[in-house]
C-alpha positions as CSV (number, residue, x, y, z in Angstrom):
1,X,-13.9,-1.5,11.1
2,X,-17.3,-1.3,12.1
3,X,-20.7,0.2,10.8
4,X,-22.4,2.5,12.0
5,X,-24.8,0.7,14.7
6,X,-21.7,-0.6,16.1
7,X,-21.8,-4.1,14.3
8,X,-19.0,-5.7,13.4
9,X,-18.1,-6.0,9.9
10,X,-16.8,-8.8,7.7
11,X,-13.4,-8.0,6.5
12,X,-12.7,-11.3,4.3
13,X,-14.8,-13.6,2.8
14,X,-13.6,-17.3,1.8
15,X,-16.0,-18.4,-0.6
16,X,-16.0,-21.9,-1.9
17,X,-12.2,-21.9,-2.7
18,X,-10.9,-25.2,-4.7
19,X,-7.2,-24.9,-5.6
20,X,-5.7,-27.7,-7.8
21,X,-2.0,-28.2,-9.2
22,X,-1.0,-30.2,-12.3
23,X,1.3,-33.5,-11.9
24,X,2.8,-36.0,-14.2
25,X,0.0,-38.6,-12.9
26,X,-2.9,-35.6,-13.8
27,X,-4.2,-33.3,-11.2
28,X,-3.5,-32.6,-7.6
29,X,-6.6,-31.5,-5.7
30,X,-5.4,-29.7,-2.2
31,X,-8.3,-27.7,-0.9
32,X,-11.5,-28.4,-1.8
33,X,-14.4,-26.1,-1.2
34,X,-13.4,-24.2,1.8
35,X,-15.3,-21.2,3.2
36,X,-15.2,-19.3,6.5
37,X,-14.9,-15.6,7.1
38,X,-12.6,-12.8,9.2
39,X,-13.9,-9.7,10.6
40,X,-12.5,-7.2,12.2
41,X,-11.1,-7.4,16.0
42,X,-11.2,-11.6,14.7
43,X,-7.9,-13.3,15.2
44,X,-8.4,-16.6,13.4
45,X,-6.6,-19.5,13.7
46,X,-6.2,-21.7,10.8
47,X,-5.1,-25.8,11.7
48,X,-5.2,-29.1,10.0
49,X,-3.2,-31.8,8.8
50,X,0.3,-31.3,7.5
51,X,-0.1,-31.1,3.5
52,X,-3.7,-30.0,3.7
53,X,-3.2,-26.3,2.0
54,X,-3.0,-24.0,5.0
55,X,-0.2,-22.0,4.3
56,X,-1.6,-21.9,0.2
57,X,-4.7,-20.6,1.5
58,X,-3.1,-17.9,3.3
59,X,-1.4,-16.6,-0.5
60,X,-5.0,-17.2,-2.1
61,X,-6.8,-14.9,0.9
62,X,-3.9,-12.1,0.0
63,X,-3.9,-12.9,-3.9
64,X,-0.3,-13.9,-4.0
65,X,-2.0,-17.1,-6.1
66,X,-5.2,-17.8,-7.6
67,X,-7.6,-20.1,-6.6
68,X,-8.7,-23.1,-9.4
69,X,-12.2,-21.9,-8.5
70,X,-14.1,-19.7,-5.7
71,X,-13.2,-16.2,-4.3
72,X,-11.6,-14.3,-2.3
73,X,-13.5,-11.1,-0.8
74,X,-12.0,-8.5,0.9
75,X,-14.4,-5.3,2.4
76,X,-17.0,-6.6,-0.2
77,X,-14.9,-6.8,-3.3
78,X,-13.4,-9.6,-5.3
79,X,-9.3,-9.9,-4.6
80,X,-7.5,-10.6,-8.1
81,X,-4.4,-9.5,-7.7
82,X,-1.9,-8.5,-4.2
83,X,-3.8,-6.8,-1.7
84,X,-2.0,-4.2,-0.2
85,X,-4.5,-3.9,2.7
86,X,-2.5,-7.3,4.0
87,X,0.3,-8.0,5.1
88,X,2.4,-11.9,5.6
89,X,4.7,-12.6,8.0
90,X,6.8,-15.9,6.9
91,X,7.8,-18.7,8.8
92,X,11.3,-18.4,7.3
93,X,11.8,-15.0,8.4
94,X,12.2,-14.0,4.0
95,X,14.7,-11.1,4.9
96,X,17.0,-9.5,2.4
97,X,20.0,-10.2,3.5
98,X,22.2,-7.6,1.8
99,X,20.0,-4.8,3.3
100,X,20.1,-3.7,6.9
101,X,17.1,-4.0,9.6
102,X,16.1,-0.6,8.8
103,X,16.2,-1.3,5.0
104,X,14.1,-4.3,4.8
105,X,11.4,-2.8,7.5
106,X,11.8,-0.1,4.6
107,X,11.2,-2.3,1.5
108,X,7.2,-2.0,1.7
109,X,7.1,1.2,2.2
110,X,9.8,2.0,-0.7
111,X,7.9,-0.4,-3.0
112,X,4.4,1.7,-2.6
113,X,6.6,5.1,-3.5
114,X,6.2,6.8,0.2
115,X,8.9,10.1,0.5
116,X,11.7,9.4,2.3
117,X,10.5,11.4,5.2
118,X,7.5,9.4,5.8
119,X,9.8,6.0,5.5
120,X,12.1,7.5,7.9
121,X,9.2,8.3,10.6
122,X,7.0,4.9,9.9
123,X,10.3,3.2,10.1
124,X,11.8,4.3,13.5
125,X,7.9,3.7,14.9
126,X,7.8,-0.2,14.0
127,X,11.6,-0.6,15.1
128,X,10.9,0.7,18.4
129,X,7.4,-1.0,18.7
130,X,8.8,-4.6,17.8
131,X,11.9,-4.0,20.2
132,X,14.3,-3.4,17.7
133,X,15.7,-0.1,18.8
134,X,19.9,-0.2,18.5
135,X,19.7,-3.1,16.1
136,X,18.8,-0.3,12.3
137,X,22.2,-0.6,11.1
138,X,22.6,-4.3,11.9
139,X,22.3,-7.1,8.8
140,X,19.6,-10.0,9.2
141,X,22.7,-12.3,9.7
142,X,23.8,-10.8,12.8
143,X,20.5,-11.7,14.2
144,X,18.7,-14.7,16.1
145,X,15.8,-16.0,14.3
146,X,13.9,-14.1,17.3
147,X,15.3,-10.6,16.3
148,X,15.1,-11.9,12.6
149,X,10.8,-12.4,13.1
150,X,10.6,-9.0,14.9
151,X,11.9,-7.6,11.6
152,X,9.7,-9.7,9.6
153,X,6.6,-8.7,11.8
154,X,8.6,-4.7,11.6
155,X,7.8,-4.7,8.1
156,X,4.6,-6.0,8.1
157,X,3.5,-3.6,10.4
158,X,5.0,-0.9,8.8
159,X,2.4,-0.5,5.9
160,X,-0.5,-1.1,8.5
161,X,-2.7,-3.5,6.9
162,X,-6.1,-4.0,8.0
163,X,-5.2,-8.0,8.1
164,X,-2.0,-9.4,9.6
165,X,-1.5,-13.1,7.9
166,X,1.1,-15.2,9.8
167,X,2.5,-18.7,8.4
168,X,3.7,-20.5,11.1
169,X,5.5,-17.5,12.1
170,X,6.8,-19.0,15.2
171,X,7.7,-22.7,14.4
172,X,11.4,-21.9,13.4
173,X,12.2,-20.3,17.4
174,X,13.1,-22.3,20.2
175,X,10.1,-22.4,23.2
176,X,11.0,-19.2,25.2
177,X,11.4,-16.9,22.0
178,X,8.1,-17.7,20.3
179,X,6.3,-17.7,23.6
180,X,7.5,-14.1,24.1
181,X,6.6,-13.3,20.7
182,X,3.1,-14.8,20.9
183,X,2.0,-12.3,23.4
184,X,3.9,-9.5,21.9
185,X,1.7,-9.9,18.9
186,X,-1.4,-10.5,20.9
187,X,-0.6,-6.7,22.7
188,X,-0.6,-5.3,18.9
189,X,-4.0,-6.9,18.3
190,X,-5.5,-5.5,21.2
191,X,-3.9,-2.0,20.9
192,X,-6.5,0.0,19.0
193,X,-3.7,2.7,18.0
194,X,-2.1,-0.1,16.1
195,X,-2.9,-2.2,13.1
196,X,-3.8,-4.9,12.1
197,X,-7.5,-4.8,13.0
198,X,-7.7,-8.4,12.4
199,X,-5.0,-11.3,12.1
200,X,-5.1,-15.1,10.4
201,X,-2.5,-17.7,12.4
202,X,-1.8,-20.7,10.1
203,X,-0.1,-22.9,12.4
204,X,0.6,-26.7,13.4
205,X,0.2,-25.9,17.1
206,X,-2.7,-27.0,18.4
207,X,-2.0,-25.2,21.5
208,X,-0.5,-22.1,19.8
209,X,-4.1,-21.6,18.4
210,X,-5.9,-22.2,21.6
211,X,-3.6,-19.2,23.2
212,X,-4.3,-17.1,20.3
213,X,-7.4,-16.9,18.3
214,X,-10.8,-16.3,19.3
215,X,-11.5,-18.9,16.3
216,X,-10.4,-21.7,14.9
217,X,-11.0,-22.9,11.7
218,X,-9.9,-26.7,11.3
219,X,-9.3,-28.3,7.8
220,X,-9.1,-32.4,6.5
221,X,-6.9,-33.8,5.3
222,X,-6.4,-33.3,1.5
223,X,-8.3,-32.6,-0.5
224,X,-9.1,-30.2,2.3
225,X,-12.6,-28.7,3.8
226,X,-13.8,-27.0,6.5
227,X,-14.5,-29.5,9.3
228,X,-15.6,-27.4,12.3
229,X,-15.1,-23.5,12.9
230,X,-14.7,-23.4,16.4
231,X,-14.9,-20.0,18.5
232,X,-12.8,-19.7,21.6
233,X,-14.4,-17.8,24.9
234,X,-11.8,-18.8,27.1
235,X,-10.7,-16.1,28.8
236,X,-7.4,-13.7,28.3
237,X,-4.4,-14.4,29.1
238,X,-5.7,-18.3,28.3
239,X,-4.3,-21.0,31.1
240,X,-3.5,-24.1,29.2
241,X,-3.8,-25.8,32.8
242,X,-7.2,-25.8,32.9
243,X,-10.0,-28.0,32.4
244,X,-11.6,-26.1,29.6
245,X,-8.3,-26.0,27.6
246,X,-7.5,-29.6,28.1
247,X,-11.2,-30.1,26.7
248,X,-10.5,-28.0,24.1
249,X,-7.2,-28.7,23.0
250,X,-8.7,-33.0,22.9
251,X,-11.0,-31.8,20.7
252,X,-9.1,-30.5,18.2
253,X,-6.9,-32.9,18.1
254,X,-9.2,-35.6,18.0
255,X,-11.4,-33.7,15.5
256,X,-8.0,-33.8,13.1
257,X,-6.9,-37.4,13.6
258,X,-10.4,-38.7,12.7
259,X,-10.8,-36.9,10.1
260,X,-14.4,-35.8,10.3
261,X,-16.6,-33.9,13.6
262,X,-17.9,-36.0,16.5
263,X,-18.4,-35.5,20.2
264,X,-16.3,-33.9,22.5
265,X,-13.3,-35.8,24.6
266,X,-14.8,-39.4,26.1
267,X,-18.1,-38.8,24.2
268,X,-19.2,-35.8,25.8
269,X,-20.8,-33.2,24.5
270,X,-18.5,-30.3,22.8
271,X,-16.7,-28.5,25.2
272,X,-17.8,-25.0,25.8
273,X,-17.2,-22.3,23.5
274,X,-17.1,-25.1,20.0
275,X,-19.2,-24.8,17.1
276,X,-21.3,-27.4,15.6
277,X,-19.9,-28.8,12.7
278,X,-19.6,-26.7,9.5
279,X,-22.3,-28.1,7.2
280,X,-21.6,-30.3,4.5
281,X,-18.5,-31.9,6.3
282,X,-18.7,-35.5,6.4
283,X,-15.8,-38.5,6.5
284,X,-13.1,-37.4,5.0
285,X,-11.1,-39.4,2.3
286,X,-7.3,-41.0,4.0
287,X,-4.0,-39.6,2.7
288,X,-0.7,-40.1,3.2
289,X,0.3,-37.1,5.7
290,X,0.9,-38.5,9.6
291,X,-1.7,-37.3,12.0
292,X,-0.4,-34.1,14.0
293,X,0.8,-34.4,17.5
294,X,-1.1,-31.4,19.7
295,X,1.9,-29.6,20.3
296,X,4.0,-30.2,16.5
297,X,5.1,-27.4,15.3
298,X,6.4,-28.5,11.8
């Protein structure tokens, strides 16, 4: 979406989100003061340490859960319960199994009361856009877990949110699959006759965010805040051969592992295309989750 002069528009605002869970030893603090934003045409990368709330701030941005304090905006207003202007796509595929492909790319579309005539159309679009024509009557079980995320990302699609919220959608397929699918959902981005207009990767791929997002936003460890947001100018389709994603990719990785912004690879200055540091972020305190390896994808 954008204004009238042809600006772009923020779709979501992160505002100082805290999110804390109770324990037997008192409480659990796992994000701590985080705030970016997404606008439209943005694909956003989300990375950090394993443990370090991605994947929980991906239900707070949607309202599946409330934040302990802070707030989510969406187009301007507060989000306090499910938006139904996003849509998730799981890493563990969450199909029903005891409904067929064409059910469960059906089960949004059901739940918000559409007639079965417009189910039936929005339905066969989204199978035949994710490349899942000859496969309506088949059962999730039939399925690799390729074919089983193209049903997943099927019914995402198929309500046509505004935002497209992935966790780790592709760390569960072997190499080939999720490099397929990475570009397949970079083609719906770009088409401007499809949704989403924006999308928000959470993802231990250092690489996979580098391919994908035209910004990254990197998180501590936990208690977890906003380290850098780093923008991405490379240009499309990205060649991970190069210099400037080498740079890049060092970066990030060394940006994690330390735990707090520096210079660039072999004190350089930041490659081309980073952000300063977001303010406030300072050393961050140790915890127990293993530095990342640039290309984990657990």
């Amino acid at each position: 979406m954008r204004n009238n002069d042809g600006d772009t528009m923020t779709l979501i605002e992160v505002q100082d989100i805290k999110k804390d869970y109770p324990s037997h030893h008192g409480t659990i603090s796992i994000i701590n003061g985080v705030s970016f934003d997404v606008a439209d045409n943005d694909f956003v990368a989300i990375i950090g340490p394993s443990g370090c709330g991605k994947s929980t701030m991906l239900r707070i941005i949607q309202g599946l859960e409330r934040p302990t304090s802070g707030e989510v905006r969406f187009r301007g207003k507060p989000v306090l319960s499910t938006c139904n202007e996003m849509a998730m796509v799981f890493q563990s595929f969450a199909l029903l199994p005891w409904l067929s492909i064409k059910e469960n790319v059906a089960f949004g579309l059901v739940a918000r009361g559409w007639t079965p005539e417009k189910i039936n159309a929005q339905v066969d679009r989204y199978i035949s856009v994710t490349g899942l024509v000859g496969f309506e009557e088949a059962y999730p079980r039939e399925l690799s877990g390729g074919m089983r995320q193209r049903v997943g990302l099927a019914r995402a699609l198929a309500v046509e949110p505004a935002v497209l919220l992935m966790d780790e959608p592709f760390s569960a397929l072997d190499a080939l699959t999720a490099e397929g699918l990475r570009e397949e959902v970079l083609q719906l981005w770009r088409d401007p006759d499809l949704p989403p207009e924006a999308v928000a990767l959470v993802t231990h791929n250092i690489e996979e965010a580098l391919l994908m997002a035209d910004k990254i936003v990197v998180l501590s460890h936990r208690p977890s805040r906003v380290l850098a947001v780093v923008p991405v100018t490379l240009p499309r389709p990205r060649d991970r051969k190069s210099d400037a994603f080498y740079e890049l990719t060092d970066y990030l990785y060394s940006l994690i592992t330390e735990g707090a912004p520096g210079p660039g690879p072999a004190g350089k200055a930041l490659p081309e295309g980073t952000a300063t540091p977001a303010a406030g972020a300072g050393p961050v305190a140790p915890a127990d989750d293993p530095p990342p390896t640039p290309d984990a994808s657990g």
